[in-house]
MIKE-274407 format. One record per residue (C-alpha): residue number from 1; x, y, z; residue in one letter. Coordinates in Angstrom, 1 decimal, always signed. Last residue first. Layout:
<kelos>
(NUM (X Y Z) "A")
...
</kelos>
This chain:
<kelos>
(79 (+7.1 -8.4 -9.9) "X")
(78 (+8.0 -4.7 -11.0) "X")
(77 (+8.6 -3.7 -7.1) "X")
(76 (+9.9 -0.1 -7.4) "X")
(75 (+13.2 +1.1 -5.9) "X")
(74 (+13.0 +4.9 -5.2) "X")
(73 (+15.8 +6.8 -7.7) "X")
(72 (+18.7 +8.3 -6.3) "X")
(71 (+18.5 +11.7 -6.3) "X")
(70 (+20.5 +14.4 -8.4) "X")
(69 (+20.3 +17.5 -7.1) "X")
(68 (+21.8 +19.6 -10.2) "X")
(67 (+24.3 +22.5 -9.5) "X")
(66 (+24.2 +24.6 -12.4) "X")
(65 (+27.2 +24.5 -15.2) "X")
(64 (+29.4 +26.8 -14.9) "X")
(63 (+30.4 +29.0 -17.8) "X")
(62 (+33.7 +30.0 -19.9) "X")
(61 (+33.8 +27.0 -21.2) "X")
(60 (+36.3 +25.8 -22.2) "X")
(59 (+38.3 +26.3 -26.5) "X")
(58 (+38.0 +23.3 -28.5) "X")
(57 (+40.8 +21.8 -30.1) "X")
(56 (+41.9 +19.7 -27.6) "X")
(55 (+37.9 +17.7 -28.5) "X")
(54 (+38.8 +17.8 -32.2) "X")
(53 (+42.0 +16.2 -31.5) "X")
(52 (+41.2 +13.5 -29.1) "X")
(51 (+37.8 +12.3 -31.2) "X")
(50 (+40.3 +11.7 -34.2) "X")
(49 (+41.4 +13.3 -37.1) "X")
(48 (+40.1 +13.2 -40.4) "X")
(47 (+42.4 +12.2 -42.8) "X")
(46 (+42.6 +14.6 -45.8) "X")
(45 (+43.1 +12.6 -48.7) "X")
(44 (+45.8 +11.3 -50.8) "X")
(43 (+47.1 +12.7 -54.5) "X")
(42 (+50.5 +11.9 -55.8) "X")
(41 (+51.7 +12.9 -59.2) "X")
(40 (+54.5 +10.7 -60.1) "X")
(39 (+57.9 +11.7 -62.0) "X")
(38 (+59.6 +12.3 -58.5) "X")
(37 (+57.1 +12.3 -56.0) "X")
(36 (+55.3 +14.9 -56.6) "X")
(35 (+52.6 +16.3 -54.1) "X")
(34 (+48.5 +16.7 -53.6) "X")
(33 (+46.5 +16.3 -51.0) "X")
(32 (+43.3 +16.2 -50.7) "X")
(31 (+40.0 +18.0 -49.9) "X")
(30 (+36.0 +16.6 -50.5) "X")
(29 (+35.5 +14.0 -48.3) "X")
(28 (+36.7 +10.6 -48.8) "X")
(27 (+38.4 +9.5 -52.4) "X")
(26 (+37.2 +8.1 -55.4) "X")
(25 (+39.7 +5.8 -57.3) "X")
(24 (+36.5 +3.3 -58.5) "X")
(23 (+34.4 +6.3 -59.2) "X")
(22 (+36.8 +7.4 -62.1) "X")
(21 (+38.8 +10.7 -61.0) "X")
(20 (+38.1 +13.0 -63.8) "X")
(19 (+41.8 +14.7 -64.6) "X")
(18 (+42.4 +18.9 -64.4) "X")
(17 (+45.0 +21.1 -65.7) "X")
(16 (+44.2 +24.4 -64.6) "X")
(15 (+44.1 +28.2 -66.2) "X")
(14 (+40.1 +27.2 -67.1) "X")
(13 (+39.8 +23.9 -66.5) "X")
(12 (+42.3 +22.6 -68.9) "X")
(11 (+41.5 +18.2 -69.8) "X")
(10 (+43.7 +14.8 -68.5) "X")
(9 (+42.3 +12.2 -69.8) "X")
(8 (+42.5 +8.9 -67.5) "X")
(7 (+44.2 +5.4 -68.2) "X")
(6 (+43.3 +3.2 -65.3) "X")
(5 (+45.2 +1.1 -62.9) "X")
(4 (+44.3 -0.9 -59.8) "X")
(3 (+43.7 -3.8 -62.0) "X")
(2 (+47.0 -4.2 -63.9) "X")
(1 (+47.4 -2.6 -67.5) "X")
</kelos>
């Protein structure tokens, strides 16, 4: 059997088939997904998505931020 395989049991849980992942196939985070592909079981996981998304998918702000004076500093002699 090549490296990057591993014979696994598969067990019921319950009403479900179920298969231990082995710590060397672990995946990110804790959902997948899972889909045939012809005779193979497939399962990949979630990608998070970027900085982009999750900022688009926040709703504005309905409130205005306060004006702020915003002086520019004195210089100071630090020799």
């Amino acid at each position: 059997m090549p490296q990057n395989q591993r014979q696994v049991r598969l067990f019921r849980n319950g009403r479900n088939q179920a298969v231990r992942i082995p710590v060397e196939f672990e995946l990110p985070g804790s959902d997948a997904i899972m889909f045939r592909d012809g005779e193979r079981l497939v399962i990949e996981p979630i990608r998070r998505k970027g900085l982009i998304a999750l900022l688009d998918s926040w709703e504005p702000m309905s409130e205005d931020f306060p004006e702020i004076e915003d002086r520019v500093p004195e210089p100071e002699d630090i020799f």
